[in-house]
Residue frames as qw, qx, qy, qz and C-alpha x, y, z in Angstrom:
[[0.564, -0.176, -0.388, -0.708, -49.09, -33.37, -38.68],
 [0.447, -0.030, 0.773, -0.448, -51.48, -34.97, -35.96],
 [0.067, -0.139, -0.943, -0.294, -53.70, -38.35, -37.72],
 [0.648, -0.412, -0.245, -0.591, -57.37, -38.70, -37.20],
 [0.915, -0.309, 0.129, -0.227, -56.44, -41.58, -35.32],
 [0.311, 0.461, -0.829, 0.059, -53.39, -44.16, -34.47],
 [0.927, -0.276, 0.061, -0.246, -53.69, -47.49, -33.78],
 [0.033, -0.645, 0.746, 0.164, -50.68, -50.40, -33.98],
 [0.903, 0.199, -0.378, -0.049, -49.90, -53.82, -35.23],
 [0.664, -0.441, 0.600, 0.070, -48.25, -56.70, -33.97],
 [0.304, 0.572, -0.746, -0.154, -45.37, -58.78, -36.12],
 [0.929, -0.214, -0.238, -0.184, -45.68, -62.59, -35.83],
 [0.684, 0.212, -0.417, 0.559, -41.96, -62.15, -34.86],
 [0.513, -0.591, -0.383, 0.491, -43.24, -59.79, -31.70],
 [0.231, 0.028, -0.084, 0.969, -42.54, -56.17, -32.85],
 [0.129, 0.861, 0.478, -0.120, -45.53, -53.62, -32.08],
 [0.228, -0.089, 0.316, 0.917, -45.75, -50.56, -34.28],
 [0.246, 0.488, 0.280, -0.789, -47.89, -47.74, -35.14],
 [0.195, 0.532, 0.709, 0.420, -50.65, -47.22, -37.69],
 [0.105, -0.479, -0.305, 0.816, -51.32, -43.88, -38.54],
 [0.182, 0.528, 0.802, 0.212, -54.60, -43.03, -40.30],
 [0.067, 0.307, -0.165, -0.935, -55.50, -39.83, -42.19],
 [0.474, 0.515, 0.714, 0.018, -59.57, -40.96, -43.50],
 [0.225, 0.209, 0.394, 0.866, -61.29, -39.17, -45.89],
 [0.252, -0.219, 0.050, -0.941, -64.01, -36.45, -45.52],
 [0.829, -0.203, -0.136, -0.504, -66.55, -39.17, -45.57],
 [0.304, -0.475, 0.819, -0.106, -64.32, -41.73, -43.95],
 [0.838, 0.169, 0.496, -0.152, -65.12, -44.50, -46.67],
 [0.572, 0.722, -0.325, -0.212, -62.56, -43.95, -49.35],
 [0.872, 0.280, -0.357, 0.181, -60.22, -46.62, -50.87],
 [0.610, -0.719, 0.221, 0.249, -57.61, -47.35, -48.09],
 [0.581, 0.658, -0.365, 0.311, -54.14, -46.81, -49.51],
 [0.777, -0.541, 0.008, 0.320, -51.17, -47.74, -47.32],
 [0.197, 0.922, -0.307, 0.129, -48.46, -45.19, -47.51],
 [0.877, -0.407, 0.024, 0.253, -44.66, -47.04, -46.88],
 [0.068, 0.947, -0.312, -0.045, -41.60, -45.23, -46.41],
 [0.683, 0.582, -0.399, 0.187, -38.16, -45.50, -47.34],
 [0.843, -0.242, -0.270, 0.397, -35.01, -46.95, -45.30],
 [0.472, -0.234, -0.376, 0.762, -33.64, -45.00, -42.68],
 [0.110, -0.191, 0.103, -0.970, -36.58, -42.79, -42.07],
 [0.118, 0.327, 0.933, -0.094, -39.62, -42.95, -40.81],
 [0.192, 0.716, 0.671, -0.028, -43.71, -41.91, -41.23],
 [0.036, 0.790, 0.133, -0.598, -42.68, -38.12, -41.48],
 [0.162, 0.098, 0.750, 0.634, -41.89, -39.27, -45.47],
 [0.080, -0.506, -0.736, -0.443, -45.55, -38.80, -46.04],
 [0.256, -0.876, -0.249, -0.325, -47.01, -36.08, -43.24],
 [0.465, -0.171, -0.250, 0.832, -44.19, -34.04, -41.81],
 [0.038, 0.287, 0.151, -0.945, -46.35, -31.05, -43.01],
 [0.625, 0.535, 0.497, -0.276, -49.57, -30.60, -44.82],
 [0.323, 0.764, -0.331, -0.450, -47.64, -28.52, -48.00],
 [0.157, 0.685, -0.699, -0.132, -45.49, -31.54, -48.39],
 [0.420, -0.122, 0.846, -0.303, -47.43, -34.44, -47.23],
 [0.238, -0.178, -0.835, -0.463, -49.15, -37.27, -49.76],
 [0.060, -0.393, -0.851, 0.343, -51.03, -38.58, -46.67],
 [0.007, -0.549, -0.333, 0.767, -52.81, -35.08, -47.07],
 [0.379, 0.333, -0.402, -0.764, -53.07, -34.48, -50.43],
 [0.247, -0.158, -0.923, -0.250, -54.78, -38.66, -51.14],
 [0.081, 0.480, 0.744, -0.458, -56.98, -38.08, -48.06],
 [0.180, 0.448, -0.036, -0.875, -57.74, -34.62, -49.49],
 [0.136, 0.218, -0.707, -0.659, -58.79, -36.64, -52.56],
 [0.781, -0.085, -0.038, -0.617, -60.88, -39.47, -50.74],
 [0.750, 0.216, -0.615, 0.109, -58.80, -41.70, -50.37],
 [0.620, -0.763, 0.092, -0.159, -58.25, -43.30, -46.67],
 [0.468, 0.602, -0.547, 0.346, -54.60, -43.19, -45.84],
 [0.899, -0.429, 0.046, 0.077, -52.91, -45.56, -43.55],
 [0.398, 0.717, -0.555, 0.138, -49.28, -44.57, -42.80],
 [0.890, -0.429, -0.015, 0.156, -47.19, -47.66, -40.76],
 [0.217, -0.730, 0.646, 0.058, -43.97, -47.00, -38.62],
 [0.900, 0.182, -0.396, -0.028, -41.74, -50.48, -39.64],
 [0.837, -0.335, -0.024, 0.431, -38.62, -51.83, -37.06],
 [0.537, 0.075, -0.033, 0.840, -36.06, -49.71, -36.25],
 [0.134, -0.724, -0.107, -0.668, -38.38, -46.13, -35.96],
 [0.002, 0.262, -0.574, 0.776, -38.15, -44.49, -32.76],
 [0.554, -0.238, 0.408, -0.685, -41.72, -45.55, -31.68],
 [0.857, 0.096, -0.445, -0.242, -41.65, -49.03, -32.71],
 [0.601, -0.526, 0.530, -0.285, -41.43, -51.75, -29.74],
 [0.268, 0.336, -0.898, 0.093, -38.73, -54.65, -29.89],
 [0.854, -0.159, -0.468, -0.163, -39.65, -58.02, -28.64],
 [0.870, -0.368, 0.032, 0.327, -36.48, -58.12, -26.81],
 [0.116, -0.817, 0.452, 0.340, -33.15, -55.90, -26.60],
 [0.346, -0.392, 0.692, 0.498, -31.73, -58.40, -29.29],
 [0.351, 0.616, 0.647, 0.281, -34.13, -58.31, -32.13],
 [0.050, 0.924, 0.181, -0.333, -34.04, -54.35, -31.44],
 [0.320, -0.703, 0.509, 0.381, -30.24, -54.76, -32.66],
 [0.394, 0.016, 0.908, 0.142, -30.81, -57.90, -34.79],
 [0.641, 0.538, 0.544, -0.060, -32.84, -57.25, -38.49],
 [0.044, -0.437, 0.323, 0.838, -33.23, -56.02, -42.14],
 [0.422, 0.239, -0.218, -0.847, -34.76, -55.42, -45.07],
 [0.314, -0.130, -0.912, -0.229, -35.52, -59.40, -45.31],
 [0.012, -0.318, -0.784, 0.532, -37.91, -58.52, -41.64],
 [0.291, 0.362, 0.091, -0.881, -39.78, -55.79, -43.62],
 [0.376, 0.248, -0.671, -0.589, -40.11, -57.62, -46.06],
 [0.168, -0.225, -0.944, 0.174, -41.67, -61.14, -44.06],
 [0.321, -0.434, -0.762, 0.358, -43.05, -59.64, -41.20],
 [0.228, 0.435, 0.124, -0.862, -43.91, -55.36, -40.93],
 [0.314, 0.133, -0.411, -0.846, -45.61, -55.17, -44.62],
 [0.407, -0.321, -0.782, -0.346, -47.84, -58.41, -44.53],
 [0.183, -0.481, -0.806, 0.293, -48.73, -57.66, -40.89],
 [0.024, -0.160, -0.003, 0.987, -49.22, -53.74, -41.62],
 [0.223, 0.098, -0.762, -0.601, -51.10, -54.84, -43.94],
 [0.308, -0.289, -0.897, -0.128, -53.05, -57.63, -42.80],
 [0.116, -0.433, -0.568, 0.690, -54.18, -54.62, -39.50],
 [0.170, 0.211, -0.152, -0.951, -55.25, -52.05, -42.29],
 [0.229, -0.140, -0.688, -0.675, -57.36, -55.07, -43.68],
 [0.239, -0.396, -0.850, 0.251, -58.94, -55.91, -40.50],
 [0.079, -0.568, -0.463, 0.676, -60.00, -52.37, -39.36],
 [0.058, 0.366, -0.282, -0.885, -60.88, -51.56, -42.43],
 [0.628, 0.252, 0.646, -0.354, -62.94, -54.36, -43.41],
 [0.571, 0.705, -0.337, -0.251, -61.33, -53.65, -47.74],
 [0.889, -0.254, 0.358, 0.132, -59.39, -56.75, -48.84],
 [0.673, 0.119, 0.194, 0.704, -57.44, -55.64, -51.40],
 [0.388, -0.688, 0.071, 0.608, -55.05, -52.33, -50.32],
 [0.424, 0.887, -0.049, 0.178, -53.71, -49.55, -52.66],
 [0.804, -0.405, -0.048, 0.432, -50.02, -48.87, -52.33],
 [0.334, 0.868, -0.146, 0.337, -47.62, -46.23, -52.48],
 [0.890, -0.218, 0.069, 0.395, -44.10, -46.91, -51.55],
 [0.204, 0.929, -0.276, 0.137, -41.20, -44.16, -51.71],
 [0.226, 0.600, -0.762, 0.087, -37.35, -46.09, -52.15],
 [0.141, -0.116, 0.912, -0.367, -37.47, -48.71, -49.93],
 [0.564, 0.267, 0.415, -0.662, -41.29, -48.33, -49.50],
 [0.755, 0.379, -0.277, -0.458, -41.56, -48.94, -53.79],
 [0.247, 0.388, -0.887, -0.031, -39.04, -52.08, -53.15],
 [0.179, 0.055, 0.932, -0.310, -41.28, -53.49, -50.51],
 [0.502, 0.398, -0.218, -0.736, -43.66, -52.93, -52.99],
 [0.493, 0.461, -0.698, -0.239, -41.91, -55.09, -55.39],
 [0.044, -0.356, 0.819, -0.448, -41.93, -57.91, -52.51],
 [0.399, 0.144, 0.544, -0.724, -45.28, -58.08, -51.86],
 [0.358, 0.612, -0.478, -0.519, -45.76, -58.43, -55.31],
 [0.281, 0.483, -0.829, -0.007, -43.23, -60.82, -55.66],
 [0.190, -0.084, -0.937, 0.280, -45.07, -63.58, -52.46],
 [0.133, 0.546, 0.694, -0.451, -48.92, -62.07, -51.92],
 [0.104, -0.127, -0.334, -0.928, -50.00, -59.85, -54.96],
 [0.143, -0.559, -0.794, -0.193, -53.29, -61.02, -54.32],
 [0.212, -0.734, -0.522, 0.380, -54.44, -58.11, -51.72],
 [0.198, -0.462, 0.126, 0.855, -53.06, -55.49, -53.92],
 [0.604, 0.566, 0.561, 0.000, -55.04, -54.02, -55.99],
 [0.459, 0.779, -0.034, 0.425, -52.53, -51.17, -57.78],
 [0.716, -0.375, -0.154, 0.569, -49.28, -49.83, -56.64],
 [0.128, 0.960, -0.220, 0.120, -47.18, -46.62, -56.92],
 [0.827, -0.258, -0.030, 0.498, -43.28, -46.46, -56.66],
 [0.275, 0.914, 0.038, 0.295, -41.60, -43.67, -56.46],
 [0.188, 0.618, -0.739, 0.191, -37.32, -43.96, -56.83],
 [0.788, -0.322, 0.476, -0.222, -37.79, -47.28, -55.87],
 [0.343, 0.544, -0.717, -0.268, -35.25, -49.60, -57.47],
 [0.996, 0.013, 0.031, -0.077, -35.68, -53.03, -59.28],
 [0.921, 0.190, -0.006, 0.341, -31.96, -53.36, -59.47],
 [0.353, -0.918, 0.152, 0.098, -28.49, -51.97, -58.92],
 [0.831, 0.336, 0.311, 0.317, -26.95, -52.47, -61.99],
 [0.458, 0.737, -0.026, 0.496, -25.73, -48.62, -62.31],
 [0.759, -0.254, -0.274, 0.533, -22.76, -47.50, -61.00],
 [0.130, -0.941, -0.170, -0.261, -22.83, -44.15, -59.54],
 [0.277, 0.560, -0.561, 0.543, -19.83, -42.22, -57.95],
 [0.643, -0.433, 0.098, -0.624, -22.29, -42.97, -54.61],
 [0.978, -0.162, -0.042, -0.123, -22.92, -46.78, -55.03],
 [0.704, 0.364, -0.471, 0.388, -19.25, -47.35, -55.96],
 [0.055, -0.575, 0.365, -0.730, -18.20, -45.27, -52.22],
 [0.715, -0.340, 0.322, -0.519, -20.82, -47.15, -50.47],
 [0.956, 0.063, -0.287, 0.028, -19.00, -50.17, -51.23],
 [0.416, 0.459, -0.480, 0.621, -16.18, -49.26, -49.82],
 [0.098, -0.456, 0.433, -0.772, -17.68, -48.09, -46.83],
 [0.907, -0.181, -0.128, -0.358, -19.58, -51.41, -45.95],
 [0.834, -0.015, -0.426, 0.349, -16.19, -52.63, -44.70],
 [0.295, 0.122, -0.418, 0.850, -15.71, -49.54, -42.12],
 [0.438, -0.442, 0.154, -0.768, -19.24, -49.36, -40.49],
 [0.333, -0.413, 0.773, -0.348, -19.65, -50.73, -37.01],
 [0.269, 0.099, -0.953, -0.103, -20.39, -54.77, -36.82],
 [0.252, -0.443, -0.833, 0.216, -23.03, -54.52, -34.51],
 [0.075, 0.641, 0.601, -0.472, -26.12, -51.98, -33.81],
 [0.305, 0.883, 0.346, -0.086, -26.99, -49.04, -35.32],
 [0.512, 0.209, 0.288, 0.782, -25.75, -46.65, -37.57],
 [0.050, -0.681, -0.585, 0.439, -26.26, -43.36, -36.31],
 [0.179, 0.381, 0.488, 0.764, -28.16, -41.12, -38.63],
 [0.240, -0.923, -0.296, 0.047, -29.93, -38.81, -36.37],
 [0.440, -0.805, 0.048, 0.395, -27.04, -38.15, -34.61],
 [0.432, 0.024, 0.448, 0.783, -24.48, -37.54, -37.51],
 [0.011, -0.653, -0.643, -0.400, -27.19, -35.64, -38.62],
 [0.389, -0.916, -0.023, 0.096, -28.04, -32.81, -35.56],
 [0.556, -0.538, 0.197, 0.602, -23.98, -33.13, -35.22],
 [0.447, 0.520, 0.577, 0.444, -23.98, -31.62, -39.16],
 [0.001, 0.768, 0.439, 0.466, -26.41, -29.29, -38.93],
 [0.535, -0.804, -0.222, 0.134, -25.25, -28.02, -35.50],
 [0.560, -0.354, 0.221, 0.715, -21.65, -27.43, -36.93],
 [0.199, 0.757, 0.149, -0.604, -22.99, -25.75, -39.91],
 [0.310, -0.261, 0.763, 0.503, -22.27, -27.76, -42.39],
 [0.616, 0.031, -0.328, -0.716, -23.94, -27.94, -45.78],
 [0.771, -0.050, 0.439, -0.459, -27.12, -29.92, -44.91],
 [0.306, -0.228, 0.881, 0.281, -26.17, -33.59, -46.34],
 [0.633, 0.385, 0.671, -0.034, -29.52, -34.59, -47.98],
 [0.227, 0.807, 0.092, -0.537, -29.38, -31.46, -50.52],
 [0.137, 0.555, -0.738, -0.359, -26.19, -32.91, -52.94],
 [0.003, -0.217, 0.931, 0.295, -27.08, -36.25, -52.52],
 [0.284, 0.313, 0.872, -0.248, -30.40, -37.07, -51.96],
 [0.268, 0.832, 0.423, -0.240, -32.12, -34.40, -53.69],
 [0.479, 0.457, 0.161, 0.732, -31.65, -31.53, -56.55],
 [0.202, -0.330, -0.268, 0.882, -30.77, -28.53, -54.17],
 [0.098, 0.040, -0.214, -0.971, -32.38, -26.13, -56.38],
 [0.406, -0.283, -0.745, -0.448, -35.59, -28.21, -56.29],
 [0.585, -0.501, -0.635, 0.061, -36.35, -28.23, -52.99],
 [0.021, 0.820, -0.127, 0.558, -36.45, -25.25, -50.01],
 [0.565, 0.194, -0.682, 0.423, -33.55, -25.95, -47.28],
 [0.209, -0.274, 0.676, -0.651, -35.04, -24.89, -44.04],
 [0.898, 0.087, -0.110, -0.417, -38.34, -27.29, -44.83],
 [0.856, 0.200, -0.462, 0.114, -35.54, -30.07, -45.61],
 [0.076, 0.427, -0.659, 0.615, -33.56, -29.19, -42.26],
 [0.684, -0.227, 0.297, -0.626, -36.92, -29.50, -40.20],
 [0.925, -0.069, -0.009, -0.373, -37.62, -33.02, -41.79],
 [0.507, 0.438, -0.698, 0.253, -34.25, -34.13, -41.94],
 [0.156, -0.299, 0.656, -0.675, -33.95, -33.40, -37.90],
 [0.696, -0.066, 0.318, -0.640, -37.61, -35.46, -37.47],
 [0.863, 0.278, -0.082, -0.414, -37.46, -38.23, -40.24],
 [0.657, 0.457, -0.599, -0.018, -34.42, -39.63, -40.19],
 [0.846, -0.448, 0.262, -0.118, -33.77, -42.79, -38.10],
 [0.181, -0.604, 0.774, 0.057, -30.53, -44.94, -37.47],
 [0.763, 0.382, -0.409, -0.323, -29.90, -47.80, -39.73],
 [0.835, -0.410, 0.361, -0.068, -29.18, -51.25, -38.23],
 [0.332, -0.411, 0.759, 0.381, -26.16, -53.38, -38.99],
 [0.491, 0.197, 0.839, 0.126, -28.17, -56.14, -40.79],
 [0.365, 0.872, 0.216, -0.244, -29.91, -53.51, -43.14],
 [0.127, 0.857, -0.441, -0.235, -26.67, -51.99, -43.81],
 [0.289, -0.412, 0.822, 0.268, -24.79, -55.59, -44.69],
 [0.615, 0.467, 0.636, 0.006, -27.88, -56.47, -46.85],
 [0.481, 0.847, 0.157, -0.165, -27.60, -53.50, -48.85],
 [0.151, -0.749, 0.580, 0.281, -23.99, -53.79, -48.93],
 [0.515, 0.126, 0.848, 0.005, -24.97, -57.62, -50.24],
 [0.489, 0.789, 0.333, -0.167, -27.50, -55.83, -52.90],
 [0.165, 0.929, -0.104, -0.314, -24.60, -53.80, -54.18],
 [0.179, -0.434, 0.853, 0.227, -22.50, -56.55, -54.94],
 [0.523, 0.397, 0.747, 0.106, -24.85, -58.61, -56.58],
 [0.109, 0.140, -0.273, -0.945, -25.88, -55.32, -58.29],
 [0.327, -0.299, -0.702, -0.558, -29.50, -56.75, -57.43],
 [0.460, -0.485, 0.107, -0.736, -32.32, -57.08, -55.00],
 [0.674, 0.069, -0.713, -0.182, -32.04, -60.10, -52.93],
 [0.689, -0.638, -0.026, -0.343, -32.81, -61.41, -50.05],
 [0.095, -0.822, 0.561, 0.008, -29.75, -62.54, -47.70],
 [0.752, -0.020, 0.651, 0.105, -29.50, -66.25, -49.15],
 [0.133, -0.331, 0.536, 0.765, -28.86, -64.30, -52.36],
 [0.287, 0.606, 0.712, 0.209, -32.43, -65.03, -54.10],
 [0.053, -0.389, -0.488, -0.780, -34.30, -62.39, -56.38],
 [0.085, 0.349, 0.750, -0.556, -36.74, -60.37, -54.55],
 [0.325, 0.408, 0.159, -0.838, -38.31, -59.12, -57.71],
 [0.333, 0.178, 0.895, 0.239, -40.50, -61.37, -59.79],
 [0.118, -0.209, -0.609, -0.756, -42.91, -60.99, -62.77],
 [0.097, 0.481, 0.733, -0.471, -46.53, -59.75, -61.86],
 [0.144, 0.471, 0.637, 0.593, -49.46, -58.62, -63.58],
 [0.190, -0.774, -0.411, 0.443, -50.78, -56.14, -60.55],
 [0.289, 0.867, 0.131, 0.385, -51.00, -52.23, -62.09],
 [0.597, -0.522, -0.005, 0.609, -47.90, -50.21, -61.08],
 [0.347, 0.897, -0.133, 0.240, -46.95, -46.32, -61.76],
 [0.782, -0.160, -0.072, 0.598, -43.28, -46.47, -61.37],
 [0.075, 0.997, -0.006, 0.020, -41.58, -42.70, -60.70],
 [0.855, -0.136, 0.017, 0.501, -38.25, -42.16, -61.21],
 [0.015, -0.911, 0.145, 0.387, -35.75, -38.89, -60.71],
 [0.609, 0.757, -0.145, 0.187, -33.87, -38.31, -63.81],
 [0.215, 0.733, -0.412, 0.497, -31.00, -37.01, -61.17],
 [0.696, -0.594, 0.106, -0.389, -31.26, -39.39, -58.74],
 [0.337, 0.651, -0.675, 0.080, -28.21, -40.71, -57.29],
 [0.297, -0.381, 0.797, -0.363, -29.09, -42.77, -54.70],
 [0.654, 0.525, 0.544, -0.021, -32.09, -44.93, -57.21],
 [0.183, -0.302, 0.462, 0.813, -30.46, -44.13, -59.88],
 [0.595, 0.403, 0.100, -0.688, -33.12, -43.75, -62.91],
 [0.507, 0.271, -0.623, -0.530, -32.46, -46.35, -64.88],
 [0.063, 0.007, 0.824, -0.563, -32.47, -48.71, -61.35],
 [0.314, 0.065, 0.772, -0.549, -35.79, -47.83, -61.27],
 [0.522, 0.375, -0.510, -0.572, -36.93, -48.17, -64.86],
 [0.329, 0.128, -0.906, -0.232, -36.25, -51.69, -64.83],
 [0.449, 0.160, 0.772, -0.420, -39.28, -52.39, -62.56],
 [0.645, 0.539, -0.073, -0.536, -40.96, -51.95, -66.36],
 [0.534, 0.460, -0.595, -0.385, -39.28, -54.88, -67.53],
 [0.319, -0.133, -0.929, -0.133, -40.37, -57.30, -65.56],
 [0.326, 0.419, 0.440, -0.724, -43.92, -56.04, -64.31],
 [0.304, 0.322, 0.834, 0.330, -46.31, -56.46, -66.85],
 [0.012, 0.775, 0.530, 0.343, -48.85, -54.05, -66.51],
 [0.496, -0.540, -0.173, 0.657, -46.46, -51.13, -65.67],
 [0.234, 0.928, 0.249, 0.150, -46.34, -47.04, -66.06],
 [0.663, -0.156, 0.005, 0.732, -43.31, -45.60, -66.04],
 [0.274, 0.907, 0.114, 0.298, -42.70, -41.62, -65.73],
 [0.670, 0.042, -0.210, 0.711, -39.60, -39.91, -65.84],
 [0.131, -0.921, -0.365, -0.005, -39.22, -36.65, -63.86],
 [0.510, -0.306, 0.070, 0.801, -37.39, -34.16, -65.30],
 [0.081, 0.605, 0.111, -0.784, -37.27, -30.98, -66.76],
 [0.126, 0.169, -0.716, -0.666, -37.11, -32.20, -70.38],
 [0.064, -0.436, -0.889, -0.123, -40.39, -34.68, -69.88],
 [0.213, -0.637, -0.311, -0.673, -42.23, -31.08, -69.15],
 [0.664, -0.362, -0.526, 0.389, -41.26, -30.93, -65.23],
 [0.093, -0.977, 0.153, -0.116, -40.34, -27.85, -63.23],
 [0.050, -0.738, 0.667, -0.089, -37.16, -28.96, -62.69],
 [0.643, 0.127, -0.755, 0.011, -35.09, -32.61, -62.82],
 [0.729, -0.516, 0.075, -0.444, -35.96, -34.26, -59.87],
 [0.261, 0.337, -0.885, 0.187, -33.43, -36.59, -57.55],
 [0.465, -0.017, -0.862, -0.199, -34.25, -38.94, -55.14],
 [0.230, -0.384, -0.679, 0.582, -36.15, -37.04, -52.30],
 [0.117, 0.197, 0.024, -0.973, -37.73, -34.19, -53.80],
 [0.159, -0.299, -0.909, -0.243, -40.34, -36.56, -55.36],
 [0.429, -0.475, -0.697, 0.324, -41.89, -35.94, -51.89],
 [0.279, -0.819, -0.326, 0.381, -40.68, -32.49, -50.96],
 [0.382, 0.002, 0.229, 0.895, -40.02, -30.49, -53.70],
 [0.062, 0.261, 0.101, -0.958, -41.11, -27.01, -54.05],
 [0.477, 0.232, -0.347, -0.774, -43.70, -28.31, -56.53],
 [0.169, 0.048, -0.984, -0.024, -44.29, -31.63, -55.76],
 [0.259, 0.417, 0.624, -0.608, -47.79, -30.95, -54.32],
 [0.462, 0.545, -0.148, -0.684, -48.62, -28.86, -57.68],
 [0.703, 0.455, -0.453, -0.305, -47.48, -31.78, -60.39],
 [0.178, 0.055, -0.978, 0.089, -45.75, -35.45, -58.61],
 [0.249, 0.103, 0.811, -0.520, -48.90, -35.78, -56.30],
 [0.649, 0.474, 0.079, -0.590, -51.61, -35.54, -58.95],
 [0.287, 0.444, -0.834, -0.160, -49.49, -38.19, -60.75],
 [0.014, -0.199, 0.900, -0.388, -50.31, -40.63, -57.80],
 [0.316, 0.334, 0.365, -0.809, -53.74, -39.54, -57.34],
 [0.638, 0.353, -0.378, -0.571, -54.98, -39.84, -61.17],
 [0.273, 0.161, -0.932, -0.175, -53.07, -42.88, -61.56],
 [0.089, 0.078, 0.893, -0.435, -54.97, -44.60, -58.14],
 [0.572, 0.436, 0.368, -0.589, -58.55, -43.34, -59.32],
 [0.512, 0.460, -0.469, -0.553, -57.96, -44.23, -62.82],
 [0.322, 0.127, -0.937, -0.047, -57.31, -47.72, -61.74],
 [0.332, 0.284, 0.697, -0.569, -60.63, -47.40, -59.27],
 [0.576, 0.317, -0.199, -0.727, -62.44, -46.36, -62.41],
 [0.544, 0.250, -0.761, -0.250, -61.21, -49.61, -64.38],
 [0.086, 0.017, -0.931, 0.355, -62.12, -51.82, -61.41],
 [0.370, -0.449, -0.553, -0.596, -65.73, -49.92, -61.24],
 [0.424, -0.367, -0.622, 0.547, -65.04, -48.57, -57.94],
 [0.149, -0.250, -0.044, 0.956, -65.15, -45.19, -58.45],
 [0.369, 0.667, 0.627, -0.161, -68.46, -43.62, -59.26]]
């Protein structure tokens, strides 16, 4: 998908990145800020119109602001050692408050809608957690408060935080293309997602576009997260604290990589949190893991109207919404 328009931000720590801005019909609708998940980038949210929030909120009225964060392919370093050098503690400081602070300026709306997918709902949880003030309602969806359950996954990826490389990037394109090029089953399908949910040349396409390489310091935080079996920041503090800001919290029933109870617990310490499960028993087309949220066969028809209600229902209660 091509924006209406792209503009970029600047980090106080020197990174430029993109802003990429889907308005609405009348270009005056509630800005929402669309953040994606770790080790991918903006094509989370408009890789295609069938499959794309950014498209279906605008479609609604809502003006949609998607930001690249550090580490995407079109995001400019300060300096070859800062390109090599961050993690989830930099998204957390420096991309989200300045993303942020560019959507409020050129928008001229001081307090932002959110919608976060894995990562995206954590830096949610962040924002939250040191500025709630500019938020005025949130979405998460598989975003984990915690990492308390132990999954054949998490237990592997502990292991394997002592055999990836010490320094730059973890390459997830290329492992990726080198996959798909040998003909191997496509990796996201077992683990990321319920195969049967979701339709595999669509996931090939965005796989090959969305998925960026993961930096050391990312990968030894989360390796840090999994041993604590919490969210923290890399001096070992809590990044999720009590808040009273509205939040719909989504979570896949089958989701291995946010597990579902992971992301439950944002409901127990949020205050003024919704919480749906998505599976086939709660009245779903099908259980749902931890990408199909986004791009399952149905996820346009019954997750995105989820988002949608929620965000206008909370414009209603604010007496935004006519």
């Amino acid at each position: 998908m091509t924006p209406a328009d792209t503009h970029s931000y600047r980090t106080d720590d020197g990174w430029e990145m993109e802003l990429r801005h889907y308005p609405s019909a009348d270009g005056a609708g509630p800005a929402v800020v669309l953040m994606h998940g770790m080790s991918v980038n903006h094509y989370n949210w408009d890789f295609r119109p069938e499959v794309s929030l950014a498209d279906h909120l605008a479609s609604e009225g809502f003006d949609v602001w998607v930001p690249s964060l550090r580490g995407d392919q079109n995001a400019v370093a300060p300096d070859r050692h800062a390109a090599r050098d961050y993690c989830f503690d930099d998204h957390a400081r420096y991309d989200a408050p300045a993303a942020l602070s560019a959507i409020r300026e050129k928008t001229g709306q001081q307090e932002l809608y959110w919608v976060g997918h894995s990562m995206g709902g954590i830096l949610l949880y962040t924002q939250l957690a040191t500025d709630p003030d500019g938020i005025a309602a949130g979405v998460s969806i598989s975003g984990p408060a915690t990492l308390g359950t132990r999954t054949p996954y998490s237990s592997a990826s502990k292991k394997a935080r002592f055999i990836t490389p010490k320094r730059g990037h973890l390459k997830g394109r290329a492992l990726l293309r080198l996959a798909v090029g040998l003909g191997l089953p496509h990796p996201v399908f077992k683990i990321f997602g319920n195969p049967e949910n979701m339709d595999h040349a669509l996931i090939s396409g965005v796989g090959l576009h969305a998925i960026e390489d993961l930096s050391f310091g990312t990968q030894t935080q989360v390796g840090r997260w999994l041993v604590a079996e919490d969210i923290v920041d890399m001096e070992g503090e809590p990044w999720v604290a009590p808040d009273d800001t509205p939040v719909l919290v989504l979570a896949g029933v089958i989701d291995h990589i946010a597990p579902h109870d992971d992301v439950a617990a944002a409901c127990q310490v949020l205050t003024d949190c919704e919480f749906v499960s998505l599976s086939a028993d709660a009245g779903f087309s099908a259980d749902y893991g931890h990408i199909d949220p986004l791009f399952g066969t149905e996820s346009r028809a019954e997750i995105y109207p989820l988002i949608s209600d929620f965000l206008v229902r909370r414009l209603i209660a604010e007496g935004l919404e006519d």
